[in-house]
MIDOSE-1310 file (N, C-alpha, C; in nm, 2 decimals, decimal comma, always signed):
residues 276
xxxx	+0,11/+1,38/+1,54/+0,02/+1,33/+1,44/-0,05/+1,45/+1,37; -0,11/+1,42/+1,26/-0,14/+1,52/+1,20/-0,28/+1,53/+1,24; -0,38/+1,64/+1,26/-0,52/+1,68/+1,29/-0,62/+1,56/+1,23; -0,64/+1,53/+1,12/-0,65/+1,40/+1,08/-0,64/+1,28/+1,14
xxxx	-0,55/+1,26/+1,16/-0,46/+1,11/+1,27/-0,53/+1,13/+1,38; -0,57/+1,26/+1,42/-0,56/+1,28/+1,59/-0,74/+1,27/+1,59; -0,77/+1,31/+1,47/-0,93/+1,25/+1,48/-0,96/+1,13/+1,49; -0,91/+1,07/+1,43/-0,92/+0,91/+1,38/-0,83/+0,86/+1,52
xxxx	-0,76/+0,87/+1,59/-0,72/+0,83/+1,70/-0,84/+0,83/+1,83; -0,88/+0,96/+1,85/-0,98/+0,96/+1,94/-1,11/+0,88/+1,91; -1,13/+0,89/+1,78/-1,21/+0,77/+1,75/-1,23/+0,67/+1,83; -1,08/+0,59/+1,72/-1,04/+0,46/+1,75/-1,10/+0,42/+1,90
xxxx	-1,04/+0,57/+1,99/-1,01/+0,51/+2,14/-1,19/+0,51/+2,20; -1,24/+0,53/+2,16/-1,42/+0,55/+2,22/-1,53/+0,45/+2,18; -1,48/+0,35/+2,06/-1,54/+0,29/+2,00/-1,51/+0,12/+1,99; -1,60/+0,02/+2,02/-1,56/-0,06/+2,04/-1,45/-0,15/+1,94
xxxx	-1,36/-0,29/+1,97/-1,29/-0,32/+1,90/-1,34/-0,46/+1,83; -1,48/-0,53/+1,85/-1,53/-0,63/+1,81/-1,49/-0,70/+1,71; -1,48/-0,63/+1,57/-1,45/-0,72/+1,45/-1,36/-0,83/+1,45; -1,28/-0,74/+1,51/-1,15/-0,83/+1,54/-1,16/-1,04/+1,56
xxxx	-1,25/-1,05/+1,63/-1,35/-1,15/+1,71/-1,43/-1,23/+1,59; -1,45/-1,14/+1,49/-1,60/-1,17/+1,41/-1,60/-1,19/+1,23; -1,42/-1,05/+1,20/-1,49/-1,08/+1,07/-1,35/-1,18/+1,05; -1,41/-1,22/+0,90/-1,26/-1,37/+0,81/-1,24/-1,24/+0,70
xxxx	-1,11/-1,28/+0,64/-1,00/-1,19/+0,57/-0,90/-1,20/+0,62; -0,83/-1,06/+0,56/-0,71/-1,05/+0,59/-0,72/-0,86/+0,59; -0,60/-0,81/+0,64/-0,59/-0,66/+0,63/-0,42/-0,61/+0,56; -0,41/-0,50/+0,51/-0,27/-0,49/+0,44/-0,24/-0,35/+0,51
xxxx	-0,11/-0,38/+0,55/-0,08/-0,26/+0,61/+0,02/-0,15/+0,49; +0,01/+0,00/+0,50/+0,10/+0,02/+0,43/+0,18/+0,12/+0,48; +0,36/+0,13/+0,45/+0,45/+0,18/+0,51/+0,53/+0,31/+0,43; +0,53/+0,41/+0,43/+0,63/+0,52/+0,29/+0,78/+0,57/+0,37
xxxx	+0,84/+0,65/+0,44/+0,96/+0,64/+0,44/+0,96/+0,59/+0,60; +1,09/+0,51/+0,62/+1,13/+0,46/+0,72/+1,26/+0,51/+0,79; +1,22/+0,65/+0,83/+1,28/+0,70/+0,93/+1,38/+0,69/+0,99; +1,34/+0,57/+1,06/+1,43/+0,50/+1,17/+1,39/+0,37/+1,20
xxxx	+1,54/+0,27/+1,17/+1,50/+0,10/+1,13/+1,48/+0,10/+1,29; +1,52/+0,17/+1,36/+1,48/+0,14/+1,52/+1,31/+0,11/+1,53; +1,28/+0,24/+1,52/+1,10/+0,22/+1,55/+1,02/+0,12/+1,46; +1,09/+0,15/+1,35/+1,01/-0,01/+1,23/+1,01/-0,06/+1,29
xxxx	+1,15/-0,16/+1,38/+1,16/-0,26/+1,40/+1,05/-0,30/+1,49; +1,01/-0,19/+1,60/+0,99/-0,21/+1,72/+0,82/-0,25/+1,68; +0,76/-0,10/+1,59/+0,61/-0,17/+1,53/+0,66/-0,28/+1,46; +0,71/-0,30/+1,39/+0,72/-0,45/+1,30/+0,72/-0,61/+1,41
xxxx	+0,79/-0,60/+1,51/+0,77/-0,68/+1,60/+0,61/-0,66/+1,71; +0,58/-0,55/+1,73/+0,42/-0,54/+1,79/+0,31/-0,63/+1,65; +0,32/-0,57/+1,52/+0,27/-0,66/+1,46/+0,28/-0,81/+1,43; +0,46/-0,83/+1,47/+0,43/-0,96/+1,46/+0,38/-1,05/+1,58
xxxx	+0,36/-0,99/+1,72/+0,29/-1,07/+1,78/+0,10/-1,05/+1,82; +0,12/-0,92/+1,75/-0,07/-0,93/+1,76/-0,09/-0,96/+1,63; -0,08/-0,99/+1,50/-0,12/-1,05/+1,38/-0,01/-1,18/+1,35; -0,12/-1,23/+1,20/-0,02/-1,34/+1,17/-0,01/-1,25/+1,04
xxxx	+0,09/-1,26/+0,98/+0,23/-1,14/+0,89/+0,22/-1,27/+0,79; +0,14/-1,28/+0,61/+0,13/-1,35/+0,56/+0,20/-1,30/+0,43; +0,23/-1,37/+0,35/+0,33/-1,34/+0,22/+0,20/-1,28/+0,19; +0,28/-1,16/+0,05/+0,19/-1,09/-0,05/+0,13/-1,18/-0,14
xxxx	+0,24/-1,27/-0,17/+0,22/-1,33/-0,26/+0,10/-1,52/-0,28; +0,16/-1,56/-0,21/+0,08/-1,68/-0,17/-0,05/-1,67/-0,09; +0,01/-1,58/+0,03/-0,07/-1,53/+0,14/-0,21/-1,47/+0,09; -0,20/-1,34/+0,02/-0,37/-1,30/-0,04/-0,43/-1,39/-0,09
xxxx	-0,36/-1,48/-0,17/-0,45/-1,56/-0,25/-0,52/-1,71/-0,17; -0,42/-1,78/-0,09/-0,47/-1,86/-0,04/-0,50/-1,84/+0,13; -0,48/-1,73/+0,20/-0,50/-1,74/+0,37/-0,59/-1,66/+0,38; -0,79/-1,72/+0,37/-0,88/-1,67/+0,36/-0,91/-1,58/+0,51
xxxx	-0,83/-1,61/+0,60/-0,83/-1,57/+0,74/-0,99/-1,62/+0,83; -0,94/-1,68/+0,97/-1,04/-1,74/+1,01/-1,12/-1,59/+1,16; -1,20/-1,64/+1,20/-1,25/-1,52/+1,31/-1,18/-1,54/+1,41; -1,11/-1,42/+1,52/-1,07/-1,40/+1,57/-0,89/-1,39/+1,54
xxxx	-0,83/-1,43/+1,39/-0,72/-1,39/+1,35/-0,73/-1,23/+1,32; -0,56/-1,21/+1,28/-0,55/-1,14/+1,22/-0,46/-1,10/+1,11; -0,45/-1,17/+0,97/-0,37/-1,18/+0,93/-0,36/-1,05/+0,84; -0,20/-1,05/+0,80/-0,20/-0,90/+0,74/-0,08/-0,94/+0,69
xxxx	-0,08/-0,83/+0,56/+0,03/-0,80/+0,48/+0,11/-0,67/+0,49; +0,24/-0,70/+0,46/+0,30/-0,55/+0,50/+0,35/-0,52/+0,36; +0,30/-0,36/+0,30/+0,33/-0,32/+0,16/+0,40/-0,19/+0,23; +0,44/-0,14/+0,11/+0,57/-0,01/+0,13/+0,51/+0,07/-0,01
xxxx	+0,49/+0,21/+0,00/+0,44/+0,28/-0,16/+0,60/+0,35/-0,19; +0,62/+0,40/-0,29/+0,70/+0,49/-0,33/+0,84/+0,46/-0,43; +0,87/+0,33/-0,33/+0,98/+0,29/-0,38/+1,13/+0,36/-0,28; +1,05/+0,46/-0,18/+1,20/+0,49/-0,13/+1,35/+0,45/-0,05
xxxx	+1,43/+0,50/-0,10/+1,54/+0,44/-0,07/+1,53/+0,41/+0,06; +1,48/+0,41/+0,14/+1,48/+0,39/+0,33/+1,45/+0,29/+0,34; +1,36/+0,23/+0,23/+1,26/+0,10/+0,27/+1,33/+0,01/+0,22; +1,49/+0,05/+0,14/+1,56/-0,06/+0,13/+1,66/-0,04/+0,24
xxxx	+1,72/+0,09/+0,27/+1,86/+0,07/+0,37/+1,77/+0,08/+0,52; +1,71/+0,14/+0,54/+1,64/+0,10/+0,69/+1,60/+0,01/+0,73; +1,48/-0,03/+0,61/+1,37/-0,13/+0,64/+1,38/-0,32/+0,62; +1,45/-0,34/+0,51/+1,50/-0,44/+0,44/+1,60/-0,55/+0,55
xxxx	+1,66/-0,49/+0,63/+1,71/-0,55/+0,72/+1,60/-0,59/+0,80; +1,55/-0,52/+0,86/+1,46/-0,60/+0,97/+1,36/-0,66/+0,90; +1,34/-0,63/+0,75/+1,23/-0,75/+0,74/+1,29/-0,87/+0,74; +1,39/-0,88/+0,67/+1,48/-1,04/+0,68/+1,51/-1,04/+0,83
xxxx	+1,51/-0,99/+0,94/+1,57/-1,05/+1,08/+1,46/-1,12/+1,10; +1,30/-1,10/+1,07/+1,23/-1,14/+1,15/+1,13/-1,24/+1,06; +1,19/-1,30/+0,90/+1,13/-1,38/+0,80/+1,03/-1,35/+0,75; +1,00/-1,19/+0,70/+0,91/-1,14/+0,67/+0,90/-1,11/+0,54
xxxx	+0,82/-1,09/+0,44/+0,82/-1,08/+0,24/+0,76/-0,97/+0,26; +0,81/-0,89/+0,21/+0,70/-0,77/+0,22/+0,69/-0,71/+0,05; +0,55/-0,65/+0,03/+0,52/-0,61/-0,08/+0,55/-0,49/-0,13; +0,66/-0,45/-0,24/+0,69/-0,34/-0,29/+0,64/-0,22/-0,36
xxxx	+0,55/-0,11/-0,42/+0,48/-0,07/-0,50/+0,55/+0,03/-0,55; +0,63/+0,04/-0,67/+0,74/+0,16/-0,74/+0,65/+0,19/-0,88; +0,64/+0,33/-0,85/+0,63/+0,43/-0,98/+0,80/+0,39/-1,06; +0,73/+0,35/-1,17/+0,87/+0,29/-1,22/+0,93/+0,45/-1,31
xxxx	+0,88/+0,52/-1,28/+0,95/+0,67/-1,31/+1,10/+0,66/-1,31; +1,10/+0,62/-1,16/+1,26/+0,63/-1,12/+1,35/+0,54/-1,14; +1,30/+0,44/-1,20/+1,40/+0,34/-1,27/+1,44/+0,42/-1,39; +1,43/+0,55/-1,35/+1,48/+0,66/-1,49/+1,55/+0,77/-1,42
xxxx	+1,56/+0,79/-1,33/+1,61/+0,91/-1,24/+1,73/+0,91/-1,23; +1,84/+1,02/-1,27/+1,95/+1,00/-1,30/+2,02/+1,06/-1,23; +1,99/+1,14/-1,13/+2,05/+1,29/-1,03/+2,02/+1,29/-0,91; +2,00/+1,36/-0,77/+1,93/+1,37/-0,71/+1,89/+1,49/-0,71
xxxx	+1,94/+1,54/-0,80/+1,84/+1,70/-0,86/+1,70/+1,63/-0,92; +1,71/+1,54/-0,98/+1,58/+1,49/-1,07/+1,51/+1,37/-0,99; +1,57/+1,34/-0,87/+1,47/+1,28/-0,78/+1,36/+1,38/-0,70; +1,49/+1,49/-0,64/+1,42/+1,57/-0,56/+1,29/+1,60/-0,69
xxxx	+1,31/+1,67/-0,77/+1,19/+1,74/-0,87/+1,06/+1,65/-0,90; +1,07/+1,51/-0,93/+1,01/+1,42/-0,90/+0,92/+1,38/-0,78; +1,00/+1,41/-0,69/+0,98/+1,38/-0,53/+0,86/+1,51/-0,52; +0,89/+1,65/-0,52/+0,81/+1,72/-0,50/+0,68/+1,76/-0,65
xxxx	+0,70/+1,68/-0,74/+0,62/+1,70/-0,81/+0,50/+1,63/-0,84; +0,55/+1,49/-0,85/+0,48/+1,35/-0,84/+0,41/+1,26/-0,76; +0,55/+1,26/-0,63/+0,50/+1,21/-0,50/+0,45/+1,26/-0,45; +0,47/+1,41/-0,38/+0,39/+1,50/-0,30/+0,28/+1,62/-0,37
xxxx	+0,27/+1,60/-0,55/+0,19/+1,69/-0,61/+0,23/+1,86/-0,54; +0,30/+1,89/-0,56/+0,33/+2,05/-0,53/+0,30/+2,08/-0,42; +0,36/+1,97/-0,31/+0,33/+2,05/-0,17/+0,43/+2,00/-0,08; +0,54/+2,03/-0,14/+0,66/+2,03/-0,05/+0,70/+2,02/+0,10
xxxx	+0,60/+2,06/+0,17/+0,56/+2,10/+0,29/+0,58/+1,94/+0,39; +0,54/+1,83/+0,28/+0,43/+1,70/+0,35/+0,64/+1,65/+0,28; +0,70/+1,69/+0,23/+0,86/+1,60/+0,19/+0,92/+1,56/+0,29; +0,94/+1,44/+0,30/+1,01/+1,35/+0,47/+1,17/+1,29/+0,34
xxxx	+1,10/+1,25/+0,22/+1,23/+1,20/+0,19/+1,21/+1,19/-0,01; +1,34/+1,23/-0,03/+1,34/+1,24/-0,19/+1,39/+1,11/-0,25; +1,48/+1,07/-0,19/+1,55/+0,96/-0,25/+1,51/+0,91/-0,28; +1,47/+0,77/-0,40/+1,44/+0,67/-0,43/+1,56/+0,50/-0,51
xxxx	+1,49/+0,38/-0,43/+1,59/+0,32/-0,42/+1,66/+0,30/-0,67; +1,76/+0,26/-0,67/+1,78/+0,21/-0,77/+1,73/+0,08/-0,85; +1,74/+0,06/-0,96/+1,73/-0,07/-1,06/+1,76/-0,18/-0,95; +1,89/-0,19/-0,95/+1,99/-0,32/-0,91/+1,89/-0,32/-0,76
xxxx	+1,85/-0,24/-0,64/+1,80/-0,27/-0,55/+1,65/-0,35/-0,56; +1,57/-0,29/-0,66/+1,46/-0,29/-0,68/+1,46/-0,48/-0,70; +1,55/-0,53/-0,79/+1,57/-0,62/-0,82/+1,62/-0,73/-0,71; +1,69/-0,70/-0,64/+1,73/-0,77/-0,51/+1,64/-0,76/-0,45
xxxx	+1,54/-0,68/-0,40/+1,41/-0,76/-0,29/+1,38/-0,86/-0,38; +1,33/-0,82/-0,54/+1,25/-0,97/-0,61/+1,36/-1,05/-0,56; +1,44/-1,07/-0,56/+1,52/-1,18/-0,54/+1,60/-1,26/-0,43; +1,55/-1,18/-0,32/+1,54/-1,19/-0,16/+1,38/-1,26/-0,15
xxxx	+1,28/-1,25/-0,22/+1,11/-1,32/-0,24/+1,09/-1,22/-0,20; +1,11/-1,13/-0,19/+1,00/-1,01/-0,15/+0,89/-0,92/-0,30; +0,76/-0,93/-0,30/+0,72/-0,95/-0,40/+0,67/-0,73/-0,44; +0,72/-0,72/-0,57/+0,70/-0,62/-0,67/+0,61/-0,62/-0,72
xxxx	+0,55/-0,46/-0,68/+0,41/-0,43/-0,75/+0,44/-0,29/-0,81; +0,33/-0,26/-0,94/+0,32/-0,09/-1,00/+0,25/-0,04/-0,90; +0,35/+0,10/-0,89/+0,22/+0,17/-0,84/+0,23/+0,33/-0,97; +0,19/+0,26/-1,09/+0,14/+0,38/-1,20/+0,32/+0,41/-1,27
xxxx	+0,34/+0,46/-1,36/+0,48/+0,51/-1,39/+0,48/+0,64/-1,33; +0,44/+0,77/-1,35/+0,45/+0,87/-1,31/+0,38/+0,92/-1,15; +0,32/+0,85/-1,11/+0,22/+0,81/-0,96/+0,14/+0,93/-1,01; +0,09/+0,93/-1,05/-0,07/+1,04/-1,07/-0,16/+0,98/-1,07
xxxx	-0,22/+1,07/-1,01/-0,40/+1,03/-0,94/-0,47/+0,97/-1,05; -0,53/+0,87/-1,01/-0,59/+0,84/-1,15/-0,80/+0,89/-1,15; -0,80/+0,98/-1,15/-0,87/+1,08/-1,15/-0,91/+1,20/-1,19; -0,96/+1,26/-1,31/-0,97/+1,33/-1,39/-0,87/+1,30/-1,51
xxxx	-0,82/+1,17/-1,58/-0,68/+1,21/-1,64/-0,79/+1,11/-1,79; -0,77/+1,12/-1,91/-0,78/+1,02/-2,04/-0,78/+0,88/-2,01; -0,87/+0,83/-2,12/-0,84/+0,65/-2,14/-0,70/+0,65/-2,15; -0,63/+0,72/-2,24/-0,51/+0,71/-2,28/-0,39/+0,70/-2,23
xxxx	-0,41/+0,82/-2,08/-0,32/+0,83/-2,00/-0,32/+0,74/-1,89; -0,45/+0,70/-1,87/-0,46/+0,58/-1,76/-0,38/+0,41/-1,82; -0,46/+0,37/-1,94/-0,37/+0,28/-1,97/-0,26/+0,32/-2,00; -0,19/+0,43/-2,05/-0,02/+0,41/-2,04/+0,06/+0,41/-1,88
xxxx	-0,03/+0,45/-1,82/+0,04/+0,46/-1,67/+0,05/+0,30/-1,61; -0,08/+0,20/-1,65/-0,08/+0,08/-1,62/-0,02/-0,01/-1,72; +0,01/+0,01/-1,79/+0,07/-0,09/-1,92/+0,20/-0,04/-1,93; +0,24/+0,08/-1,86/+0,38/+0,07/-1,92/+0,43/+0,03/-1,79
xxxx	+0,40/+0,08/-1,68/+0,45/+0,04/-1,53/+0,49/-0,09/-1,53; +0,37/-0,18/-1,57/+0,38/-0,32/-1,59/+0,48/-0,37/-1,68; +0,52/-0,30/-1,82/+0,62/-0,29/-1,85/+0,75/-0,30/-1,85; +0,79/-0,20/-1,78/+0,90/-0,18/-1,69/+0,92/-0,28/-1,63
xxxx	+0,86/-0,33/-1,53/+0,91/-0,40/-1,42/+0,90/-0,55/-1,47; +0,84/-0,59/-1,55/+0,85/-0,69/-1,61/+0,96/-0,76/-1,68; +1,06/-0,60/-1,73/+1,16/-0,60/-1,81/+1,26/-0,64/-1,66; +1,26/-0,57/-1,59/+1,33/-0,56/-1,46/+1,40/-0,66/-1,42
xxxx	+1,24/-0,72/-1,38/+1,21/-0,89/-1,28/+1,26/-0,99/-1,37; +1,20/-0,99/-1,52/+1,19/-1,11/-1,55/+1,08/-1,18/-1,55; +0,97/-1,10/-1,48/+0,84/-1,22/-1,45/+0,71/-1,13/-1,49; +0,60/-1,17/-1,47/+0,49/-1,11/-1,46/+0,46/-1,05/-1,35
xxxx	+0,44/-0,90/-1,38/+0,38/-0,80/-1,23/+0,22/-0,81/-1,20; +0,18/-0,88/-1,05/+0,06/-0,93/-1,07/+0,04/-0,77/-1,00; +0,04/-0,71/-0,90/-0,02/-0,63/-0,82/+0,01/-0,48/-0,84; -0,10/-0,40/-0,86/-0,09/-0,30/-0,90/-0,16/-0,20/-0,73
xxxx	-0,09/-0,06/-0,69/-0,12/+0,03/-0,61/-0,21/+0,13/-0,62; -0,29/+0,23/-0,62/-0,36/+0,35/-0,66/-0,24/+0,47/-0,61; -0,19/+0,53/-0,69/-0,13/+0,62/-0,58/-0,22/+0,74/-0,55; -0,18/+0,76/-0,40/-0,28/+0,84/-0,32/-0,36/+0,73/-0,25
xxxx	-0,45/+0,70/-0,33/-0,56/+0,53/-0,33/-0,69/+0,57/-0,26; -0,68/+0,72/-0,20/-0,79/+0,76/-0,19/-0,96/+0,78/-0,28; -1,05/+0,80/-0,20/-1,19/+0,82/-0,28/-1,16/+0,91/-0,39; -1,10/+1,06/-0,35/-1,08/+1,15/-0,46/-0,98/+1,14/-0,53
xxxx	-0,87/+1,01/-0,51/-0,82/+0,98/-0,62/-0,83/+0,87/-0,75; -0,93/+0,82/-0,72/-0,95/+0,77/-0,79/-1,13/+0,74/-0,84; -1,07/+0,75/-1,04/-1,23/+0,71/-1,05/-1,29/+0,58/-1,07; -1,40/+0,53/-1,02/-1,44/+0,39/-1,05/-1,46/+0,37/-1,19
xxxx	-1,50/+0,44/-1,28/-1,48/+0,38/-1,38/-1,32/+0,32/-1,47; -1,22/+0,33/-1,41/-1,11/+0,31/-1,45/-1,05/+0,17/-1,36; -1,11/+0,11/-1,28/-1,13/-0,01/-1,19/-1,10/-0,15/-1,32; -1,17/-0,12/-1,38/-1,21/-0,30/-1,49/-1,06/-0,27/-1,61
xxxx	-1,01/-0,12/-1,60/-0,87/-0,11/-1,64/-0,77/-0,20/-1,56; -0,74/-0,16/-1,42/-0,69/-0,20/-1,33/-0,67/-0,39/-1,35; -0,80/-0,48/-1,40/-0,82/-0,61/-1,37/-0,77/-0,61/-1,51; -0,75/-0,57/-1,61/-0,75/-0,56/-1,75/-0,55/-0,63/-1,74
xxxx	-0,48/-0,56/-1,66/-0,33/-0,56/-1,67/-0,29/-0,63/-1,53; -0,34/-0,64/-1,42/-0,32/-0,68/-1,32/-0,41/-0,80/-1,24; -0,36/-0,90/-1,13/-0,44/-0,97/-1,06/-0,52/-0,96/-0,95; -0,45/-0,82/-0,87/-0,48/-0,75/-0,77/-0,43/-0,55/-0,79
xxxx	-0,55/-0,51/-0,76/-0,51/-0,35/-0,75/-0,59/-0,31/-0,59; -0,50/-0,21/-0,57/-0,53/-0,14/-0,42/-0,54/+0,00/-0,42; -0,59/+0,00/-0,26/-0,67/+0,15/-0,27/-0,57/+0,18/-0,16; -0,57/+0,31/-0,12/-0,56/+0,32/+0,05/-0,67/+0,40/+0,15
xxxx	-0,75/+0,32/+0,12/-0,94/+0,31/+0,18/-0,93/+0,18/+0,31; -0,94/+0,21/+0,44/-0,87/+0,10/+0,59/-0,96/+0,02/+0,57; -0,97/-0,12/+0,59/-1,08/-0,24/+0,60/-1,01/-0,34/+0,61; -1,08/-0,43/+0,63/-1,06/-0,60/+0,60/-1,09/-0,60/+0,44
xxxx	-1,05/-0,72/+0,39/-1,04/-0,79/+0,24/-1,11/-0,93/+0,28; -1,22/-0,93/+0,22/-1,26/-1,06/+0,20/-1,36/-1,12/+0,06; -1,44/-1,19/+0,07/-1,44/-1,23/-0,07/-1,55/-1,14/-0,15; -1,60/-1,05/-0,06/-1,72/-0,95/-0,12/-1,57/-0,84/-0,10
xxxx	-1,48/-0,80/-0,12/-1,41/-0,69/-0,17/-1,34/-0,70/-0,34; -1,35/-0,60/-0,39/-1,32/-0,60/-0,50/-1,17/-0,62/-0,55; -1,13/-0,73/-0,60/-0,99/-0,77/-0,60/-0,89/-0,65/-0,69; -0,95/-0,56/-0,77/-0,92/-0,45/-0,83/-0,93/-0,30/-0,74
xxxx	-0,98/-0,32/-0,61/-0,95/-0,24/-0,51/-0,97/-0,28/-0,37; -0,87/-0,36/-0,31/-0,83/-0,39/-0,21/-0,85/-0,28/-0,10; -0,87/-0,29/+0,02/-0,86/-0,22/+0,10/-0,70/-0,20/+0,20; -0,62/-0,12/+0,20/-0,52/-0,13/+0,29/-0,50/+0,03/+0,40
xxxx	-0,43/-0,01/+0,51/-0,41/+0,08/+0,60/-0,29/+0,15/+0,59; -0,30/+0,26/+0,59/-0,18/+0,36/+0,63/-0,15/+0,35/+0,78; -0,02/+0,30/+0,79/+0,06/+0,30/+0,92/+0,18/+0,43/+0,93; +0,21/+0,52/+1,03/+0,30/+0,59/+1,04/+0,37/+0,53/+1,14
xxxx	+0,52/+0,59/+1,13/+0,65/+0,51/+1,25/+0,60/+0,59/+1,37; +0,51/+0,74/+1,38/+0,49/+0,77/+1,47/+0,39/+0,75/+1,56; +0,29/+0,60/+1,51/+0,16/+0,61/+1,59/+0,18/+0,52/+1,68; +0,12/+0,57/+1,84/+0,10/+0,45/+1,95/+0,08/+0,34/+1,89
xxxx	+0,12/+0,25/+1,99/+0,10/+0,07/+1,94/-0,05/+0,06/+2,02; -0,12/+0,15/+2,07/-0,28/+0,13/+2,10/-0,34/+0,19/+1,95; -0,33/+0,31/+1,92/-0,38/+0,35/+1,78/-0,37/+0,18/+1,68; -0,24/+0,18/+1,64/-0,20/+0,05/+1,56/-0,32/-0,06/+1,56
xxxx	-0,31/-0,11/+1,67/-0,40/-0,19/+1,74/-0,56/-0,22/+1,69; -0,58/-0,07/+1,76/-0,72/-0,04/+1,70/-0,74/-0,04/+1,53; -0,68/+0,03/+1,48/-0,65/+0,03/+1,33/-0,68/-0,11/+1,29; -0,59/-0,23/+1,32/-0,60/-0,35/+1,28/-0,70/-0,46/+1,32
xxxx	-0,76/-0,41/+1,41/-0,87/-0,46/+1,47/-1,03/-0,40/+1,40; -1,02/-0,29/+1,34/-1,14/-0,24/+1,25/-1,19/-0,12/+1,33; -1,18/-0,09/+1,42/-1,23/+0,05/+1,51/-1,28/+0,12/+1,38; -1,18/+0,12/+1,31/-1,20/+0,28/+1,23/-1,28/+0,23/+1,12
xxxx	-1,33/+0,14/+1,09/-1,40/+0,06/+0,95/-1,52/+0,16/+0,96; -1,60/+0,13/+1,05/-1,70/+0,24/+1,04/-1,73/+0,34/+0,98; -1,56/+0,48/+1,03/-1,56/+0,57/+1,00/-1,54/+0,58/+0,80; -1,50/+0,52/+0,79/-1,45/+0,47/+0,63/-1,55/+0,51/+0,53
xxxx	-1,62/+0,35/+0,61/-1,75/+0,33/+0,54/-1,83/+0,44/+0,51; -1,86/+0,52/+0,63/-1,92/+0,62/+0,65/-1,85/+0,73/+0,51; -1,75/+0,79/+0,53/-1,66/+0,86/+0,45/-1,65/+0,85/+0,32; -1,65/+0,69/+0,30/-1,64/+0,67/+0,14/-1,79/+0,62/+0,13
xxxx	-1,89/+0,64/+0,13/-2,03/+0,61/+0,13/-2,02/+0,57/-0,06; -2,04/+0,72/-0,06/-2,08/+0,70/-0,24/-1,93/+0,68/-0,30; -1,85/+0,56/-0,29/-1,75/+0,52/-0,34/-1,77/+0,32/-0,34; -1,90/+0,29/-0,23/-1,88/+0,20/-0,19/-1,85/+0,08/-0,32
xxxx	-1,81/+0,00/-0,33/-1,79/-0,05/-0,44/-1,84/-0,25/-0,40; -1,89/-0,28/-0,49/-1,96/-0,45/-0,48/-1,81/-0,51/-0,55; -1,86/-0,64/-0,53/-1,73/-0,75/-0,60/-1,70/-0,78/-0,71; -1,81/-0,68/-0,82/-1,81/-0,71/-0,95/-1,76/-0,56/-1,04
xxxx	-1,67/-0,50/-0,92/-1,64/-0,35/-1,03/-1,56/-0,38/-1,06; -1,49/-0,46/-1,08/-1,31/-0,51/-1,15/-1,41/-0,56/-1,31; -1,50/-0,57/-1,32/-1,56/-0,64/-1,49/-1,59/-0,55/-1,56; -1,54/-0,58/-1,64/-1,55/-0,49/-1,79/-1,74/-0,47/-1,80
């Protein structure tokens, strides 16, 4: 794990697990390359017997979650190719929808010379170092989860932070994404991603953009979602293939909410930042 992880792990393990018990919502997990459909499978089955694993689609909107559940969504960022040849199988073995989030960049990528360049430019912002995987899946696949019910979301066309960047540039990143995938699907794209989705990547004032083109936008800031969270910045969890199923656990249970809260203090955001 990374120095990071390993903070947030020792945490986890000193601190009690209560919420779990106490709060209503839901939590969203999120997944980027998948390694090995072995270990997916293995967390994907740990989650599916300590949570209830609810569609993106129906699920946010109508499974308010009661106390002592734990229902959760499983999303994927990047669009990479793993998360269709690794992952995609075991989500169908085990009747699972999981939610998609593609920089629709690569519904333009014509090489794997121009994925890799992409991959280290875009996805990992010039730090080569953090590169697990370049590939990203194609058109025709993107289109077959919609069409398996696994539900498609933007995450931005070019995935840049939406932080320091123009009016100009922010809505073309969100209107054309939407765009695209629109043209794709066929349908309306309700759910939009932050990429990064961190505090310093994004600015609040660009939030009531987000509700402007979309039904749901997300961060990647850990919490529960309930009806005091801002539907233009959801809270979801970063999961790695390589964390203990006690870390996991804790994660999904709120251990770490504290630390968050704490961390993103002056980011905190009420239920009414998605309004113009």
């Amino acid at each position: 794990m990374l120095i990071g992880e390993r903070v947030q792990y020792y945490l986890a393990k000193f601190f009690p697990t209560h919420r779990l018990t106490h709060e209503k919502g839901y939590r969203v997990a999120i997944f980027h390359s998948i390694e090995s459909s072995h270990n997916f499978e293995e967390i994907i089955k740990f989650l599916r017997d300590h949570c209830t694993i609810i569609r993106p689609d129906t699920g946010i909107e109508n499974h308010k979650g009661q106390a002592g559940e734990c229902p959760l969504v499983i999303s994927f960022d990047d669009g990479l190719l793993s998360q269709f040849t690794e992952g995609l199988e075991v989500l169908e073995k085990y009747g699972i929808k999981g939610l998609f989030f593609i920089p629709t960049k690569i519904l333009f990528l014509k090489s794997p010379e121009e994925e890799m360049d992409f991959a280290v430019k875009n996805i990992h912002f010039e730090v080569p170092k953090n590169l697990r995987e370049y590939r990203f899946m194609k058109p025709e696949m993107i289109k077959e989860l919609h069409d398996l019910g696994h539900v498609i979301g933007s995450h931005s066309v070019n995935h840049v932070r939406f932080n320091g960047i123009d009016l100009e540039t922010a809505v073309y990143e969100l209107e054309e994404s939407r765009r695209h995938l629109n043209q794709l699907l066929g349908e309306d794209v309700k759910f939009f991603a932050f990429p990064k989705g961190d505090r310093k990547s994004v600015d609040p004032g660009i939030l009531p953009l987000v509700n402007k083109f979309y039904t749901y936008g997300f961060s990647a800031i850990r919490g529960w979602n309930n009806e005091n969270t801002p539907r233009c910045f959801l809270h979801r969890d970063p999961i790695n293939l390589y964390y203990p199923f006690d870390f996991i656990e804790r994660i999904l249970q709120g251990s770490l909410d504290w630390y968050f809260s704490i961390k993103n203090r002056y980011f905190l955001l009420g239920k009414n930042a998605c309004n113009l």
